[in-house]
Each structure stands twice: as C-alpha cells, then as structure tokens.
C-alpha positions as CSV (number, residue, x, y, z in Angstrom):
1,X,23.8,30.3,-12.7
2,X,25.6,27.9,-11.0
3,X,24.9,27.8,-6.9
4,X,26.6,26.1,-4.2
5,X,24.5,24.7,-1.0
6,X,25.6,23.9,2.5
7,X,23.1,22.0,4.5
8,X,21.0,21.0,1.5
9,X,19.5,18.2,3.4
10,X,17.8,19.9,6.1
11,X,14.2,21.6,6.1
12,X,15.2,25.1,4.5
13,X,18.4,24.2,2.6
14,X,16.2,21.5,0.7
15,X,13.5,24.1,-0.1
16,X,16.2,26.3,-1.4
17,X,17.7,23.4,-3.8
18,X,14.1,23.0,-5.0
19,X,13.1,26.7,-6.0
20,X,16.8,27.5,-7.2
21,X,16.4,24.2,-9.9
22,X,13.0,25.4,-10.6
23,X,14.5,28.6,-11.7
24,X,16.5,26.7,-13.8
25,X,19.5,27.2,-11.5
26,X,22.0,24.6,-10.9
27,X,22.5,23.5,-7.5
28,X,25.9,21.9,-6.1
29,X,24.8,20.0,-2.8
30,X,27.8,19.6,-0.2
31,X,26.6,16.7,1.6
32,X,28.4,15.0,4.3
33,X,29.1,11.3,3.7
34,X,26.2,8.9,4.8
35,X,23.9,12.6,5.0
36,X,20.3,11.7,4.9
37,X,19.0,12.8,1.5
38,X,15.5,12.0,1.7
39,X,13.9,15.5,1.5
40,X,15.8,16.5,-2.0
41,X,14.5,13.2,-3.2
42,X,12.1,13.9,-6.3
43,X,14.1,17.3,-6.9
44,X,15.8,17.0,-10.3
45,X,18.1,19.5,-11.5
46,X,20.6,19.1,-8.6
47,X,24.8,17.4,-8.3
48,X,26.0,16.2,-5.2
49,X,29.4,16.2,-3.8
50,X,30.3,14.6,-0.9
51,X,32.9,15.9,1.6
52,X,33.8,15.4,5.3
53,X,35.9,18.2,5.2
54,X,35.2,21.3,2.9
55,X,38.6,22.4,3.4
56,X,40.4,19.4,2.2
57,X,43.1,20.0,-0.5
58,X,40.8,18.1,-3.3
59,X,37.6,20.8,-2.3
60,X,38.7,23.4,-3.9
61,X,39.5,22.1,-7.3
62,X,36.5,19.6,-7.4
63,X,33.6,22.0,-6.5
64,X,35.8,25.5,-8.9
65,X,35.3,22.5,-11.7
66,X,31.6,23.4,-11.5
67,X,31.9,27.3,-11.9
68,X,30.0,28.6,-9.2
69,X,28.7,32.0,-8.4
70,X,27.2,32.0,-5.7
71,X,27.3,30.2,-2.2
72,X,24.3,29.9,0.1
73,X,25.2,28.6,3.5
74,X,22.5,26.9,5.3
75,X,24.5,24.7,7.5
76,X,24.3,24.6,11.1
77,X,25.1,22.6,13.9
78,X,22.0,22.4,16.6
79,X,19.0,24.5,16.3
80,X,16.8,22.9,18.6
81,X,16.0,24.3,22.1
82,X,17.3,21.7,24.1
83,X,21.3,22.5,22.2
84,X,20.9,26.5,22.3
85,X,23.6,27.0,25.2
86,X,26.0,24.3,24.2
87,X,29.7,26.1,24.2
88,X,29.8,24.0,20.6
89,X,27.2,26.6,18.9
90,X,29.9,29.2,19.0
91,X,33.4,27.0,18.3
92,X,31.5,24.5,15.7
93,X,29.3,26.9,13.8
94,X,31.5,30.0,13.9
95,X,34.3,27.3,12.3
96,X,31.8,25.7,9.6
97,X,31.1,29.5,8.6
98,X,34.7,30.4,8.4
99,X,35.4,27.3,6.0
100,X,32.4,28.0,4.0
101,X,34.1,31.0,3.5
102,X,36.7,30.3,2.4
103,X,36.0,27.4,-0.3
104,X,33.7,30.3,-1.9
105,X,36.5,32.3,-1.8
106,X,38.8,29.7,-3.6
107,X,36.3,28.2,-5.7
108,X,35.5,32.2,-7.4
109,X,32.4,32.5,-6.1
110,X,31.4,36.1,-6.2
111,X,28.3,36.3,-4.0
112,X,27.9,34.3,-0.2
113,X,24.0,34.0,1.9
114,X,23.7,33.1,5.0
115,X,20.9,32.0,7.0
116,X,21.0,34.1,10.4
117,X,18.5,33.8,13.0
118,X,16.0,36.5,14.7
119,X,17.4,35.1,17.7
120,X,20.3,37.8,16.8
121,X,18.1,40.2,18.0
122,X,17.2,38.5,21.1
123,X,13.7,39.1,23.8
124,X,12.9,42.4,21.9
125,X,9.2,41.7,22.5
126,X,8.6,44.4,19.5
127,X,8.3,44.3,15.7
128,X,12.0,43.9,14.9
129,X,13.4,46.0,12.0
130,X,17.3,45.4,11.0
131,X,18.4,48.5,12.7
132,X,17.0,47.0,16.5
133,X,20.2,46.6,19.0
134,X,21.1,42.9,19.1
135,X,21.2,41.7,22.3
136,X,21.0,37.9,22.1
137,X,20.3,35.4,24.9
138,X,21.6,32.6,24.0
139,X,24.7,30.8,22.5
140,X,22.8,30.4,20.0
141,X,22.0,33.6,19.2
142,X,25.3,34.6,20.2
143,X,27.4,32.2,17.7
144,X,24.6,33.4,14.7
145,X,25.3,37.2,15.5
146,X,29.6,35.8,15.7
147,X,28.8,34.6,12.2
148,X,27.2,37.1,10.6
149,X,29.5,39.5,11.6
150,X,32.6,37.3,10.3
151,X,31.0,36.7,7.2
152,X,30.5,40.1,6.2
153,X,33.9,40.9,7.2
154,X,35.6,38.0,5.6
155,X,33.4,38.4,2.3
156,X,34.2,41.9,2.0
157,X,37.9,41.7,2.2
158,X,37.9,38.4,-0.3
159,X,35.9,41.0,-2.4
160,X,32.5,39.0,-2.8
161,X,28.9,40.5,-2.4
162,X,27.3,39.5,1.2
163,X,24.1,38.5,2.5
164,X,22.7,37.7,5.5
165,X,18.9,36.5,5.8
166,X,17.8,37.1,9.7
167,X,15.2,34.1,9.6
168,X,12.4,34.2,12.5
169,X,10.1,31.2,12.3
170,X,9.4,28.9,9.4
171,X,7.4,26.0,9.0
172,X,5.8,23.6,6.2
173,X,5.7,20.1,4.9
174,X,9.1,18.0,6.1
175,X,9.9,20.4,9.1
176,X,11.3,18.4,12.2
177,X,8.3,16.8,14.7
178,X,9.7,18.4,17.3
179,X,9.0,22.3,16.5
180,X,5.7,23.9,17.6
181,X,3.9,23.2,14.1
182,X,4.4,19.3,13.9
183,X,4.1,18.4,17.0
184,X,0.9,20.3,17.9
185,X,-0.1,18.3,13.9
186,X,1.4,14.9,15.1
187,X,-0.5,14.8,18.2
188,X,-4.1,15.8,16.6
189,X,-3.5,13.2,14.0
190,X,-2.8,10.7,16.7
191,X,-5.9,11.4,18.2
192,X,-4.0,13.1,21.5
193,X,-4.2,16.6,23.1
194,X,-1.0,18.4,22.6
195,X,0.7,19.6,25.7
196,X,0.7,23.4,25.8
197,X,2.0,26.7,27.2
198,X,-1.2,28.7,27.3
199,X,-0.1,30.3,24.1
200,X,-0.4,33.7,24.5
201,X,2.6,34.0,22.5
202,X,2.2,36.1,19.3
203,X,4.5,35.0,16.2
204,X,5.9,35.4,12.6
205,X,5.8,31.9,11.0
206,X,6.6,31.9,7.4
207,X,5.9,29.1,5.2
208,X,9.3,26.9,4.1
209,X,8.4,27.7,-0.2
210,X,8.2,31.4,0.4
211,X,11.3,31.6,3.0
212,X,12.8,29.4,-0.1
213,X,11.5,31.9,-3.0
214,X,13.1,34.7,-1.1
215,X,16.8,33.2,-0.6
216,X,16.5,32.6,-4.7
217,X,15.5,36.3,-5.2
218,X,18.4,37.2,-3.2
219,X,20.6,35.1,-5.0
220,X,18.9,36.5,-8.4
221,X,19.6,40.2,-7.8
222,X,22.5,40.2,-5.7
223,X,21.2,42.0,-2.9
224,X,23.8,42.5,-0.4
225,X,23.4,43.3,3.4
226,X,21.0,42.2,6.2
227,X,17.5,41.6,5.8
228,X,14.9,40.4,8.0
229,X,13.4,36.6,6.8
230,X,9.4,36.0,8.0
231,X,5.8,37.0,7.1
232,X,5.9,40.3,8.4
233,X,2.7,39.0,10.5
234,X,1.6,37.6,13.8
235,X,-0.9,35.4,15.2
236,X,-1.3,33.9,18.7
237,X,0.0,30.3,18.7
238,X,-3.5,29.6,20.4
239,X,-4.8,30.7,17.0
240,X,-2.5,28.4,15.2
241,X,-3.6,25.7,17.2
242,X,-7.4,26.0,16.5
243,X,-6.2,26.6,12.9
244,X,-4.6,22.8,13.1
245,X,-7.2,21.4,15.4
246,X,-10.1,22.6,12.7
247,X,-7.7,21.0,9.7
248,X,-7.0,18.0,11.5
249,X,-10.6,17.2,12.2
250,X,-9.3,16.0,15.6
251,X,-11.9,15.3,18.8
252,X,-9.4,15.9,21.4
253,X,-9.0,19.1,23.0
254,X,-5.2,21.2,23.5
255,X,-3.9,21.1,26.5
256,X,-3.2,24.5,27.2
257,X,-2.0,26.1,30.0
258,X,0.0,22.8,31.0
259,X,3.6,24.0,30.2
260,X,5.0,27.0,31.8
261,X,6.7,29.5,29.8
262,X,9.9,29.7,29.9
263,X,12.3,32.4,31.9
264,X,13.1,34.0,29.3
265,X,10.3,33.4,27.2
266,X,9.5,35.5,23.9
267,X,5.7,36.8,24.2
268,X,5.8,38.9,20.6
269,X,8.1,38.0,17.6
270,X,7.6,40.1,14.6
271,X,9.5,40.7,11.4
272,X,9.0,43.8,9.7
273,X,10.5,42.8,5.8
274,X,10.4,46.2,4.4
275,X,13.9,46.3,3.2
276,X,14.0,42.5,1.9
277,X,10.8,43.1,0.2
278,X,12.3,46.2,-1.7
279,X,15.5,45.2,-2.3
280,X,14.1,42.1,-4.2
281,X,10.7,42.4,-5.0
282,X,9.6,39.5,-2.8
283,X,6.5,39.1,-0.8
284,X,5.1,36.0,0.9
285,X,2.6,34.7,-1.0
286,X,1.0,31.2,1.1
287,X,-1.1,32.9,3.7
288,X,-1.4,30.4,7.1
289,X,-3.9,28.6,6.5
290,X,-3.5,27.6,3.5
291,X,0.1,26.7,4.7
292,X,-1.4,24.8,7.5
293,X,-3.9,23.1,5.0
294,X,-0.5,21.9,3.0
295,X,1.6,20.5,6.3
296,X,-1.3,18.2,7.8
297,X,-1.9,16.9,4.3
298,X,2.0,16.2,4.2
299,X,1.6,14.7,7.5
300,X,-1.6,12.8,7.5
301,X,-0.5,11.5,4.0
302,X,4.0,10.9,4.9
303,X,4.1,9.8,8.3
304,X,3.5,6.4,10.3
305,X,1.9,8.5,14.0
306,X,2.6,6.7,17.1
C-alpha cells in the first residue's frame, strides 16, 4: 500500500520509512524544506514531498495524487527534557496533529498512527497496562495525552481507522547523543567516565527496528485503538551501563551517583504489550545486548568523538 509519513527524518520516523519499503510499501515522506535527510539516506523505495505547510491549498491535491492509505504521524515538536514544560508542546504539537489530520482526511486516507508517549501515563512507578489512569506531569505528557485524544475523536468522525502507539523508551543506531544510551556510548568511546544518577532506575528500552516492525504491523492489519510501544522488560540503567562499558572496551569507570535524580524522577518504567502483541502478532525480537552490540558499532564506526 501506499503510506504517508510525518517526521520521516527523525530517529523512529526514519526506522519506520525503512521497514514499511522493506515490506514493499511505499512511503510518501513530508519533509520540511531544507529538513535534514541524512538518516533515510541508503533507504530506497521512498518519494519525498516538501511542504512548509501541510495545509496549504496545493497539499491536498499533490500528496491524494499518490493514493494513500494510511497516515503514520511521527512528528513532533521537542522531545528532549530540557523542552518538556514549554507552553509550545501543547499549542504547536496539538496544531501539527490537528493538520495531519486533516490532509489524511482530504487526501482519502482511511487509517491514521500516531506515536504517543508513556509519558501519558505519567510517575506510575508500576508496569503500565493501557487501562492505568493517565495522570501526566508534564506538558509534555500533557499535549501527547491532548493529541491522542483529538485524534481519535477527529479520526472517528472523518470515519478513518485510529491508532495510537504509547511509546516508552527506544534506542539504536542514529538515536540523538543526548539520550541516556548515546551519551553513556559517546563518553566510553571518548575514553571519559559518563556523568551519572546512581541509576537505580529500572526501564523498558526497546530497540528502534522492532519499535519500527511494530508500527508496520499496525499499519498491515489495521489495528485500531491504543496500545502500549516497548520491550515489555526492565533492566536497571546501571545494568545498561556495564552492558556499554563491557562493549565499548572502555578503561574509565561511570560516574555514578554524581547527578541527582530528579523531583519527580521515574524509578520503574514498564510496558506490559499484551494487547499490541495480540492484536498484531508482534514481539520484539533484538534482545539488549545484542541491540547495544549494534549502537556502539554504529557509533564507534559513524561518529567523529570529541
């Protein structure tokens, strides 16, 4: 079939453009002019169309020339921690969902995804199943629980199939330095300690090809409603950092215990993926350290370290 993607250049959306072509899907990229394309580079199978305004009169008529089906919204203003309770998450992001919307409306599209966020859910501290209260604590959380709620609302009056993938923590080859993963990597291969939390933390982190593989299941078979997006296991990030620190080969000891936790920080972030796994069949199949094996070969091998 014929899919639509917003937000095809960042670190999921460009995972999800490279399992949907393997499928033999093809992909509609709505890039914004002068967008970055580097991580779709090598990915064949795959059209771009540039537009600084999805609403724009021409939009409409341009992308409906393609025939698409189905729309899978990755966009999304500001996702790092620093940006998480900027007023814009709620008026920018809420908007760029609502337009989304509606050019899958107008181009026939008959099935919209969208990437949600665990953060929904907010400090559960608990194995999180899609029928926990959400209670978010931050804008950011806020403005994703805003938009999943107006997407299923809009999408079911416009009469298209909805989806909304709650994603918890993903990581992989091309993921930003600044997330927990890459930077604990970046600073090994540098030959520094990394600056830590004491890491008691226990998390979900779900490598960026299976998180992929799932969205094009979803896509495949149409499943509608929400579904819970991670490995449906944890490990303490102090784990994760041995993990790295053994794969690395590095000399230099973490430094953990150096960075407090936060007020509000999370201590247990858990997915349970029940429903998405039998609504589509799908089951993460990269275990963690083979996934950690994969990004410091991507790093050690792609990066100029400072």
């Amino acid at each position: 079939m014929k899919v639509v993607v917003t937000g095809a250049t960042g670190f999921i959306g460009s995972a999800v453009v490279e399992e949907l072509t393997a499928r033999g899907h093809g992909v509609v990229a709505l890039v914004r002019p002068g967008s970055d394309l580097k991580r779709l580079r090598g990915i064949g199978g795959w059209e771009g169309l540039e537009c600084g305004s999805w609403l724009a009169p021409e939009m409409a008529d341009q992308l409906g020339r393609h025939g698409p089906e189905a729309f899978v919204h990755c966009a999304w203003q500001g996702v790092g921690g620093a940006e998480r309770n900027e007023a814009w998450q709620i008026t920018a992001n809420l908007r760029l969902t609502m337009d989304a919307l509606e050019l899958a409306k107008n181009t026939g599209c008959t099935h919209w995804v969208g990437l949600g966020s665990q953060a929904e859910y907010g400090n559960l501290n608990c194995r999180m199943a899609e029928t926990c209260a959400t209670k978010p604590t931050t804008l950011y959380g806020k403005a994703k629980l805003l938009a999943t709620e107006a997407a299923l609302a809009y999408a079911g009056a416009a009469g298209m199939a909805a989806t909304i993938l709650r994603v918890f923590s993903t990581y992989g080859p091309g993921d930003a330095p600044s997330w927990f993963i890459p930077y604990v990597t970046r600073e090994f291969l540098a030959g520094r300690g990394p600056r830590l939390t004491a890491c008691e933390q226990m998390w979900d982190y779900l490598y960026v090809a299976d998180a992929a593989r799932a969205v094009a299941q979803v896509v495949e078979t149409r499943a509608a409603g929400v579904f819970n997006l991670g490995s449906g296991q944890t490990r303490s990030l102090r784990e994760i950092v041995e993990l790295i620190h053994r794969e690395t080969g590095a000399t230099v000891a973490p430094a953990f215990g150096v960075v407090p936790y936060r007020p509000d920080q999370v201590m247990w972030l858990e997915a349970d993926i029940t429903r998405l796994s039998q609504a589509v069949g799908w089951t993460p199949t990269i275990s963690l350290e083979a996934g950690i094996k994969k990004t410091v070969e991507f790093t050690r091998s792609n990066h100029q370290l400072p």
